[in-house]
C-alpha positions in Angstrom: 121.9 73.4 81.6 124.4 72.7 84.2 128.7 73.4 83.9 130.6 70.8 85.6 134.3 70.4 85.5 135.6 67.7 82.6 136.6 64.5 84.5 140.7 63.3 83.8 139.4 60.6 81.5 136.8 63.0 79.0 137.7 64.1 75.4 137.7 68.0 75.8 135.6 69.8 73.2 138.3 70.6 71.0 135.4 71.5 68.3 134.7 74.0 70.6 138.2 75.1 72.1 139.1 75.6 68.5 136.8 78.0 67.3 138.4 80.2 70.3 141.2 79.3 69.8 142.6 77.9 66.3 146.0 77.1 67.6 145.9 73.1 68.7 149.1 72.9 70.3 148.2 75.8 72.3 145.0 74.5 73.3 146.9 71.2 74.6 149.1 73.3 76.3 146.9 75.0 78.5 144.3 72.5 78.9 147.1 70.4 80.6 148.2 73.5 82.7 144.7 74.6 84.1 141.0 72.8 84.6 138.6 72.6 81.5 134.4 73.0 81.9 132.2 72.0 80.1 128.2 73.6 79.6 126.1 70.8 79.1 122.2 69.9 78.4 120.5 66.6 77.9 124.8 65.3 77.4 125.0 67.3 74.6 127.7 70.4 75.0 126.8 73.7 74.7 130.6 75.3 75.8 133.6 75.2 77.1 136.0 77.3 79.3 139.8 76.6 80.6 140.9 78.5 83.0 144.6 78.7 84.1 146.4 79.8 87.1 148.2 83.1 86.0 149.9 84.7 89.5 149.2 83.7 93.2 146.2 86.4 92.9 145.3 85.7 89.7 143.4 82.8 87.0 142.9 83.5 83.3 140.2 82.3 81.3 142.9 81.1 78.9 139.4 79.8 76.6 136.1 80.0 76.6 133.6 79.1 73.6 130.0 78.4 72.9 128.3 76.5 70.0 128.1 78.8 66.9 124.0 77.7 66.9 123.7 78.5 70.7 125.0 82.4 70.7 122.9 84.6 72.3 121.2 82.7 74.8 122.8 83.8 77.4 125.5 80.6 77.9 128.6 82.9 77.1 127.6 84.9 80.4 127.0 82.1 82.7 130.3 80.6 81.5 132.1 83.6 82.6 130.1 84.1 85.5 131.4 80.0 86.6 135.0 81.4 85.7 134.5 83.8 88.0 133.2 81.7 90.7 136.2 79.2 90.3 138.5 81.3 90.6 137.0 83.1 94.0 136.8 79.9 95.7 140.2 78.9 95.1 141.1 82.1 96.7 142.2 84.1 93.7 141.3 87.8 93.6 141.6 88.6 90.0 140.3 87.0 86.9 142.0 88.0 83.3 141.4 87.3 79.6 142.7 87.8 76.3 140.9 88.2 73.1 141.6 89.5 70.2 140.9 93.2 68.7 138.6 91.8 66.1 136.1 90.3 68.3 133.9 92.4 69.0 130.9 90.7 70.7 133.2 89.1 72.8 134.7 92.7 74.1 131.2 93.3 74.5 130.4 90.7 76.5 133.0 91.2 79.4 133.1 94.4 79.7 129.2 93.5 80.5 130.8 91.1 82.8 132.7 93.6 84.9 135.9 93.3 82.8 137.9 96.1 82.4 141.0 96.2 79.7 144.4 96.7 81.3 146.2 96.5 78.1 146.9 95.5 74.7 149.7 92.8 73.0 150.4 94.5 69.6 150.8 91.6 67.0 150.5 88.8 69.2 148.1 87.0 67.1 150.6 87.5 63.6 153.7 86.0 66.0 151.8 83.8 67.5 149.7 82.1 64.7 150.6 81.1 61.2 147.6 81.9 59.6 145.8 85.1 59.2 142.7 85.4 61.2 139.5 87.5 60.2 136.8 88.1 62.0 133.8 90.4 61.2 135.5 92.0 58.7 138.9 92.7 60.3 141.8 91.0 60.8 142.9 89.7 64.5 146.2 91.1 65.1 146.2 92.8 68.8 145.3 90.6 71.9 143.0 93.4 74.2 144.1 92.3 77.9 140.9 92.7 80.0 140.8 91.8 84.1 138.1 92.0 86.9 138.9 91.5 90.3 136.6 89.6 92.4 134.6 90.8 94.9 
């Protein structure tokens, strides 16, 4: 598997991007403000991460999905772990992302990562999104803020 950055020209995944993220317009509007990657094997993709500059210190990893048949191999962390590496050598010193209180193997997985929450946006995901969104069970309504800053 290798992550490369999408070239100007390239559909992005928005398969993908949307099952992080099932607001469209939003998903334009920071692909078009940051730099999308792409996880690939034998041309087929395997995920996706955008990441966004936030601050003069720091990126956000505004997106970042993998194919629903691909969980738990391990492409989630080396997507992060790319993230991560993007924004150190563009001289950044913290990395930040947002995901929602109901997603609980994805709070997993960065604070595996290093992550660390520095906050939480009560009801952004009911002001921010027309529909209601459930996952395992519970409904998305806080974004948990986490950040990690680079080494």
């Amino acid at each position: 598997m290798k992550i490369r950055r999408l070239q100007l020209d390239e559909m992005p995944p928005y398969d993908l991007l949307l099952l992080a993220d099932p607001s469209r317009e939003l998903v334009e509007t920071y692909i078009s403000e940051g730099e999308c990657y792409v996880a690939e094997e034998n041309d087929n993709i395997l995920g996706v991460f955008v990441i966004v500059p936030l601050t003069k210190e720091t990126m956000e990893i505004k997106n970042i999905a993998v194919c629903e048949d691909k969980h738990g191999q391990g492409i989630g962390k080396k997507l992060l772990q790319e993230a991560i590496g993007v924004a150190k050598s563009n001289g950044y010193d913290n990395v930040e992302i947002g995901t929602g209180n109901s997603s609980i193997g994805q709070l997993a997985l960065y604070q595996k990562c290093g992550f660390s929450i520095s906050g939480v946006i009560k009801d952004f995901f009911i002001h921010h999104y027309d529909e209601v969104i459930m996952e395992n069970g519970i409904q998305c309504k806080d974004m948990i803020r986490l950040r990690l800053e680079i080494q």
